[in-house]
C-alpha positions in Angstrom: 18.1 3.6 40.3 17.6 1.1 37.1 13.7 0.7 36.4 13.9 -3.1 37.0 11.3 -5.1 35.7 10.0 -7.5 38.8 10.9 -11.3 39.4 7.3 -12.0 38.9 5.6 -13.8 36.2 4.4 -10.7 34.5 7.6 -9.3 34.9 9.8 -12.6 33.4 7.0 -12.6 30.6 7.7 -8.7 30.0 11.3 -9.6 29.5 11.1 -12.3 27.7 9.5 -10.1 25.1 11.7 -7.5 25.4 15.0 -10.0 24.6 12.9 -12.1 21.9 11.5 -8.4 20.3 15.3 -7.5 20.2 16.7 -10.5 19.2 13.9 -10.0 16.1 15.2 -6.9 15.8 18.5 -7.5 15.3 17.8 -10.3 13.4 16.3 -8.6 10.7 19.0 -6.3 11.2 21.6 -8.4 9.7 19.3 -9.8 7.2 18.8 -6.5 5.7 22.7 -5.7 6.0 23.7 -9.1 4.2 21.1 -7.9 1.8 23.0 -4.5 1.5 26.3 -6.1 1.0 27.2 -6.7 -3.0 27.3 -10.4 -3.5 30.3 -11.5 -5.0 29.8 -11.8 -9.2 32.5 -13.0 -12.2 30.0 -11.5 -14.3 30.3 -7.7 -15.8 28.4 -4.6 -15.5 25.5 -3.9 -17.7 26.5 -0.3 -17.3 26.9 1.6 -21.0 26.3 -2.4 -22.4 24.4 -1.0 -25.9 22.0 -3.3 -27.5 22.9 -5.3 -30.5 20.8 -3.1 -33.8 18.0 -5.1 -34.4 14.2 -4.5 -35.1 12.6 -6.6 -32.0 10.8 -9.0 -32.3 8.5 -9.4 -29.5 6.2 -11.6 -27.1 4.2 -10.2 -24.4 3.2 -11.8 -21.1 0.1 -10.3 -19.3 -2.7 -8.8 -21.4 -4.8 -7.4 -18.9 -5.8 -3.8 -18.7 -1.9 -2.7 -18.8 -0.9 -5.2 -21.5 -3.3 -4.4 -23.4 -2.9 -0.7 -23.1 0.9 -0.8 -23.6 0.2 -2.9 -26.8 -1.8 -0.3 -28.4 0.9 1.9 -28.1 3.5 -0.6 -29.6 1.7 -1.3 -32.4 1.4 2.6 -33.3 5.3 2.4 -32.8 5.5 -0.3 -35.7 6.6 -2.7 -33.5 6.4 -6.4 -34.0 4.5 -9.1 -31.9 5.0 -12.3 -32.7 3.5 -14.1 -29.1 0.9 -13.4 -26.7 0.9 -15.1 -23.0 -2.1 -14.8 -20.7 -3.8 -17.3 -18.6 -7.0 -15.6 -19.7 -7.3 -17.1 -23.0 -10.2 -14.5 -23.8 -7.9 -11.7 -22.8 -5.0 -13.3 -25.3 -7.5 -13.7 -28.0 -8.7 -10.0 -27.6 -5.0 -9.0 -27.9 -4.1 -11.3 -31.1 -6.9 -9.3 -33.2 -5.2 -6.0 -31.9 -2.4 -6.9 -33.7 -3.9 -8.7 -36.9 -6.0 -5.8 -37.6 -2.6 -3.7 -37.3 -1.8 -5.7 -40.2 0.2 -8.3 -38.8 0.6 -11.8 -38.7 -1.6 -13.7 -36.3 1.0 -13.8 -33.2 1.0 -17.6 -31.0 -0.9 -17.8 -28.2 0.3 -19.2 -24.8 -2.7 -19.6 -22.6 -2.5 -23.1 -20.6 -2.0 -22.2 -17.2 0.1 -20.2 -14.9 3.7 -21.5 -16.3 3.1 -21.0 -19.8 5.0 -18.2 -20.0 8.0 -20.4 -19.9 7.4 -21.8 -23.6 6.9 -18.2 -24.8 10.6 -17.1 -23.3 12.0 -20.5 -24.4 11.2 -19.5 -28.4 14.2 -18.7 -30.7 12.4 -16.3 -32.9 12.3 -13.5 -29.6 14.5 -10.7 -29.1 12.2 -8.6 -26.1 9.7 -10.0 -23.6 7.6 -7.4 -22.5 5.8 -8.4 -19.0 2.7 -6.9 -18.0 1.2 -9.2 -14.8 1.1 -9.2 -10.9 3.5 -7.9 -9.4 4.9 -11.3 -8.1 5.5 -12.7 -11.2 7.4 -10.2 -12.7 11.2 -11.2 -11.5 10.4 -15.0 -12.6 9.1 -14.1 -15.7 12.3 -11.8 -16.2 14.5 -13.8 -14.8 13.5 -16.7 -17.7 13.0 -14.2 -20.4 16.8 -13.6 -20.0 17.6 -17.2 -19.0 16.4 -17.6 -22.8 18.6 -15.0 -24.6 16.1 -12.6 -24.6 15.6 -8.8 -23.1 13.1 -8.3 -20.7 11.3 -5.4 -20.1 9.0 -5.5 -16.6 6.4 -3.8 -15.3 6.1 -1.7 -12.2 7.8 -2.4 -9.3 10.5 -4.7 -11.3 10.7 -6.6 -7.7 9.5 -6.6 -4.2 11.9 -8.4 -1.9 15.5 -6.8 -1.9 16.6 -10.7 -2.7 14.3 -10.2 -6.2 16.1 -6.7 -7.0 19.6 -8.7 -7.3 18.3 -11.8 -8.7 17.5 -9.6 -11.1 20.9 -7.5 -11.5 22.6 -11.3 -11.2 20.9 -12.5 -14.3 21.3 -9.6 -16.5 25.1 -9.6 -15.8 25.8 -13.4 -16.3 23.2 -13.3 -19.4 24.4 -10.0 -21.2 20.8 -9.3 -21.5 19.2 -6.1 -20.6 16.1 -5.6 -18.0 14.3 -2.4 -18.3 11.6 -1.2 -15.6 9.0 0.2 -17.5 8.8 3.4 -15.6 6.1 6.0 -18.0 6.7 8.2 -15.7 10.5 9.5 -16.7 9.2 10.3 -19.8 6.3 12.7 -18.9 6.3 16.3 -20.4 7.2 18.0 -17.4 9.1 15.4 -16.1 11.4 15.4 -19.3 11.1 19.2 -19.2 12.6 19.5 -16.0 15.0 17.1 -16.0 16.8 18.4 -19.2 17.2 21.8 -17.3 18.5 19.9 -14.1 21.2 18.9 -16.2 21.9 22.3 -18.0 22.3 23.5 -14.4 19.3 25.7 -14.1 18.7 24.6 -10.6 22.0 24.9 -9.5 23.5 22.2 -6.4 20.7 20.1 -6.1 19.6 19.2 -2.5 16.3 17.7 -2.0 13.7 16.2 -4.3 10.1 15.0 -3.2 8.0 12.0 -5.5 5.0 10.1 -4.4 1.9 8.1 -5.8 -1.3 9.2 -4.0 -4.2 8.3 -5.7 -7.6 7.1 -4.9 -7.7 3.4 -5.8 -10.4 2.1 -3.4 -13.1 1.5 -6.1 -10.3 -0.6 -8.3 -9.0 -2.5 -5.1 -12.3 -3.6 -4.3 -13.3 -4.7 -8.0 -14.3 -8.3 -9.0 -11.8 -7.6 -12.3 -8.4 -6.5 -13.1 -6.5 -5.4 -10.6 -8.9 -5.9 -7.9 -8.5 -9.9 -8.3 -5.0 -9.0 -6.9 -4.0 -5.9 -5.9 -5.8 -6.0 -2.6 -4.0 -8.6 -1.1 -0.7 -6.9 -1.3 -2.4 -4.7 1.5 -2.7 -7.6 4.1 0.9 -8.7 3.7 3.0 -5.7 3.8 3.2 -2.6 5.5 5.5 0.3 4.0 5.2 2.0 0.6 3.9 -0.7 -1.7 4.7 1.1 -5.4 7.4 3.9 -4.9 8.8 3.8 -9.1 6.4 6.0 -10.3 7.2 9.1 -8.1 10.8 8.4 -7.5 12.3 7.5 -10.8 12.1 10.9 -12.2 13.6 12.4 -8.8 16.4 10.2 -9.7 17.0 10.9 -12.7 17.3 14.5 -12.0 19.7 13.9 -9.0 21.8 11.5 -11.7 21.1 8.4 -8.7 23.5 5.8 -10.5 25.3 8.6 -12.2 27.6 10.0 -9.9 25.0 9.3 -6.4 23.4 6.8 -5.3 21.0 5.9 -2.7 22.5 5.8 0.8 20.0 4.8 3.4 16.3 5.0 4.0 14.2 5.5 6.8 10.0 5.0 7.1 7.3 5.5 8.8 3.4 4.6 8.6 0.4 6.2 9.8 -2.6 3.5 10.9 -4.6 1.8 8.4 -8.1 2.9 8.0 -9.5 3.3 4.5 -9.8 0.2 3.3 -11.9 -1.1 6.3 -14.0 2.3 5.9 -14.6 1.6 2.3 -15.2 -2.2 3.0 -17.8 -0.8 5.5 -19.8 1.5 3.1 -19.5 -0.8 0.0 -19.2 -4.6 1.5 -22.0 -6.7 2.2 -21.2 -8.6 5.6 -21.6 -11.5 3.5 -18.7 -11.2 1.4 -15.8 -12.9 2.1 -13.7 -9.8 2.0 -14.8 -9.2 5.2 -12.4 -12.2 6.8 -9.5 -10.1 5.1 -7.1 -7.9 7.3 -5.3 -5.1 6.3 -2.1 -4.3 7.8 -0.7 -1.6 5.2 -0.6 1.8 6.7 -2.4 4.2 4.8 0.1 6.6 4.4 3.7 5.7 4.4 6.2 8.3 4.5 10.1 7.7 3.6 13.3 9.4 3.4 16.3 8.9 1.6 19.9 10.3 2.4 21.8 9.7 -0.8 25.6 9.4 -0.6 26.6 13.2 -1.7 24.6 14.3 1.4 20.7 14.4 -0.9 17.4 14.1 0.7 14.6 12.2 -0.9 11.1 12.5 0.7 9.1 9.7 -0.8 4.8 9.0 0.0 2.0 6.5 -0.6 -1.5 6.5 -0.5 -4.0 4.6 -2.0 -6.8 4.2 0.1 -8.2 7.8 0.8 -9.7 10.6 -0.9 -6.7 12.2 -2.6 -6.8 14.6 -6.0 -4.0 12.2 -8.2 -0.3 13.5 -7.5 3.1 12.7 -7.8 4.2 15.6 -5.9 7.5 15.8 -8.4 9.5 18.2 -6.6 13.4 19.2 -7.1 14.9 21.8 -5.8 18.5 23.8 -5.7 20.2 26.7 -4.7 19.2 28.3 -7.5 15.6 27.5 -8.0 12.5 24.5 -7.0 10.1 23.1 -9.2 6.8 21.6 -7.8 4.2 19.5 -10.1 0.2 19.4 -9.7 0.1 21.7 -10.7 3.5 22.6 -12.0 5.1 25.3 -10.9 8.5 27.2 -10.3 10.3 29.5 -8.8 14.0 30.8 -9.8 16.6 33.4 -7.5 15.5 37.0 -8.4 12.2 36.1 -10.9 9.7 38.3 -11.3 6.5 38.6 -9.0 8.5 38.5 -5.2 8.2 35.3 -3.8 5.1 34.0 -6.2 5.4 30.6 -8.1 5.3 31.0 -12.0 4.0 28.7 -14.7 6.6 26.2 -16.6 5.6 28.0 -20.2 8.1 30.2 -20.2 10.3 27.8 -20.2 9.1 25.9 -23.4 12.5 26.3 -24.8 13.8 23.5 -23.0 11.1 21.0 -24.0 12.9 17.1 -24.0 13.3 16.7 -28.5 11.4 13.6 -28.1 8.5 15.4 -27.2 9.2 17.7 -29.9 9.3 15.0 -32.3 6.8 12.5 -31.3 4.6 14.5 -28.6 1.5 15.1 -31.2 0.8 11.1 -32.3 1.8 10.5 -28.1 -1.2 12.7 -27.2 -3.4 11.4 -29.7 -2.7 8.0 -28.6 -3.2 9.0 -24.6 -1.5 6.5 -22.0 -1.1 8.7 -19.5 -0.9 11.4 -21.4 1.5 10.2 -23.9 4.0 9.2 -21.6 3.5 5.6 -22.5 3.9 5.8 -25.8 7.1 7.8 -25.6 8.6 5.3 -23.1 8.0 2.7 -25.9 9.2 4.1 -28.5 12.4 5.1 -27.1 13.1 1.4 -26.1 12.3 0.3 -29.6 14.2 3.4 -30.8 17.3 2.4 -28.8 17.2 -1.3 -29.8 16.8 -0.5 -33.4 19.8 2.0 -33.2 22.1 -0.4 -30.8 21.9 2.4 -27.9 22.6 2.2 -24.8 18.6 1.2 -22.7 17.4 4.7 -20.6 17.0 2.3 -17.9 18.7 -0.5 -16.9 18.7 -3.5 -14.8 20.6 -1.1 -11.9 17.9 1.9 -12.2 15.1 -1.3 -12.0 16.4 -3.3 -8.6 17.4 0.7 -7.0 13.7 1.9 -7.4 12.1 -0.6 -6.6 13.8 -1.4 -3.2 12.3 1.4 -1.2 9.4 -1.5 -0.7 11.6 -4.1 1.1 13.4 -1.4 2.8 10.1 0.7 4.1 9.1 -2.7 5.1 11.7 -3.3 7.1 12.3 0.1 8.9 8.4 0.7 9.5 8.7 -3.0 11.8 11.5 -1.8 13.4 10.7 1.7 14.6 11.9 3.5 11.3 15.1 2.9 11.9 17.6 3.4 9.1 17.7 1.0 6.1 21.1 0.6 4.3 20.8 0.3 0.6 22.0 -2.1 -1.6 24.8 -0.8 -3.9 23.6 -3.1 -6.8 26.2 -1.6 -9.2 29.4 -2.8 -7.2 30.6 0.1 -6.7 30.5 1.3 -10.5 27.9 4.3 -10.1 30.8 7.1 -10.5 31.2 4.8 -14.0 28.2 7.7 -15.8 27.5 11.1 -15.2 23.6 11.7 -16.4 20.4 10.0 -17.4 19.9 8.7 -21.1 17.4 10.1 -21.3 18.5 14.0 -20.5 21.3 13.9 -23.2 19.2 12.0 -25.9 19.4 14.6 -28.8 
């Protein structure tokens, strides 16, 4: 016998919900399909599209805490900055004497309100924007930078709405200008380490790869500065993982995602949110506004990827609870699995039974740009010199006409696990197709730049 809801009002109003809730469902559905479906384009690929050899010259938007930090480390690259954009005029000042003591000419300063960005990408004197602000500006700042004959080169996540990640892709390809995610991590020690013996085949047939960002960022959410003046909100609008580049770019990489693989489909799922009203509680007067916020973003979300040669990608988030810092940086093979904080590995038949080893012993492999600039890197910090490396191969592979690391394609594909853990958390982690934003043309390379850069 059917479990029939009764002809009552009760019963009609629990239908009703039912049908709309479905109806929602499905909608979203085939918004996220038509989303997944390549939109027609005359314009070609950016794929292998090397840059023309020139020493850039370069404007920056967004000289917070970031920008500020990522200037430092061009400047000890020799690079040359010629414009400076904030809406903090203090914080654009701050920056200018950076570079004028680095012996530079004073660089212009773009400071009169939210939009004056758009003067700095309209100059003719720019070859690379590099974008450093909230994460909602960064596809309108790109997307002008470009607009404007220049390359742009975005902070993390490049976009957060899957119709950003092909604006994006669309501009690049009808401009012929390059946009570059800024991912640090992919250029990490172990991350570099790793990924060159990935491709030498140490690991054998890769099958699964694990990346995540947990990290206690209460203290900074709730700040009256940086971050904090924005970072928070993010939480009340969204639930699913809110920053997935910095864990997953390296696991792609490894697994050559655009190079011979690509993302298939993604499912999520979110635990309740909790830490931000418990830290609100212990550290908020009642008085504070804060208090009329609600958060809605689970505090941990969990996601897996199925990539189209059969892959599995488990990908986490969590910001809002004690957590020692990790990026979890797993990949692993039928020959062997490497595990990060700490790092670790383990090959068929090593020494010791079944215990992990240390990654020393296999030094030997260490990335050459590491071997070449790793000393001034670590000097400089940045993450541990990951920063600096990062920079100076983009200015290394603009000077030299190379072909970018990262591209526009390698930007829109890591950042869409937001949209798409969006989407599936609200509808009962169910499957999220993803975008192909390469049209087809990922079987066009076989490895990352940056593990055959000699």
């Amino acid at each position: 016998m059917k479990n029939e809801l009764p002809d009552t009002p009760e019963g009609l109003s629990r239908r009703n919900f039912l049908r709309l809730g479905g109806m929602t469902a499905v909608g979203l559905s085939l918004q996220q399909q038509l989303h997944a479906q390549p939109p027609k384009s005359k314009a070609a690929s950016m794929i292998g599209i090397q840059f023309a050899p020139v020493n850039p010259r370069i404007g920056m938007i967004g000289v917070g805490g970031r920008g500020t930090s990522l200037l430092k480390n061009l400047l000890a690259a020799d690079a040359r900055i010629l414009a400076i954009c904030d809406v903090v005029r203090e914080k654009a000042e701050f920056a200018q004497a950076l570079v004028v003591k680095a012996g530079q000419k004073s660089p212009e300063l773009y400071t009169k309100g939210d939009h004056d960005f758009e003067s700095l990408a309209g100059r003719d004197d720019l070859d690379l924007v590099i974008i450093a602000t909230p994460w909602d500006w960064h596809v309108q700042m790109a997307v002008a930078a470009m607009t404007h004959g220049k390359h742009a080169a975005v902070e993390v996540p490049a976009a957060t709405s899957l119709e950003d990640c092909w604006k994006l892709v669309d501009t690049s390809e009808h401009t012929r200008r390059h946009c570059m995610m800024l991912e640090n991590c992919c250029y990490g020690y172990n991350e570099t380490l790793i990924l060159r013996m990935v491709h030498e085949g140490l690991f054998g047939d890769l099958l699964y790869g694990e990346g995540a960002y947990l990290h206690d960022l209460r203290e900074e959410l709730f700040s009256d500065k940086g971050e904090g003046l924005w970072r928070r909100t993010v939480h009340t609008q969204r639930n699913g993982n809110l920053y997935p580049t910095h864990g997953l770019g390296p696991v792609a990489n490894y697994m050559g995602i655009q190079r011979g693989d690509r993302f298939d489909y993604l499912v999520s799922m979110s635990t309740p949110q909790r830490g931000l009203d418990e830290y609100r509680k212990a550290h908020v007067p009642r008085s504070d506004p804060r208090w009329s916020e609600r958060y809605i973003t689970g505090d941990l979300n969990t996601s897996l990827i199925k990539t189209a040669n059969g892959l599995t990608v488990t990908l986490k988030n969590e910001t809002v609870n004690p957590h020692p810092y990790s990026r979890v940086n797993v990949i692993a093979g039928t020959k062997g699995v490497f595990a990060d904080y700490p790092p670790r590995i383990y090959f068929d038949g090593q020494a010791g039974d079944e215990a992990w080893a240390g990654i020393d012993s296999w030094k030997e492999h260490q990335h050459p740009l590491w071997k070449r600039e790793g000393e001034i890197a670590q000097k400089l910090g940045g993450h541990g010199g990951m920063d600096y490396l990062m920079l100076y191969r983009l200015l290394q592979c603009m000077r030299e006409g190379l072909v970018p690391d990262m591209d526009v394609y390698d930007a829109a594909a890591w950042s869409a696990p937001g949209p798409l853990s969006v989407l599936s958390v609200a509808q009962g982690s169910a499957p999220m197709k993803f975008p192909d934003f390469t049209r087809g043309k990922w079987h066009e390379r076989s490895a990352s730049q940056i593990a055959t850069q000699t």
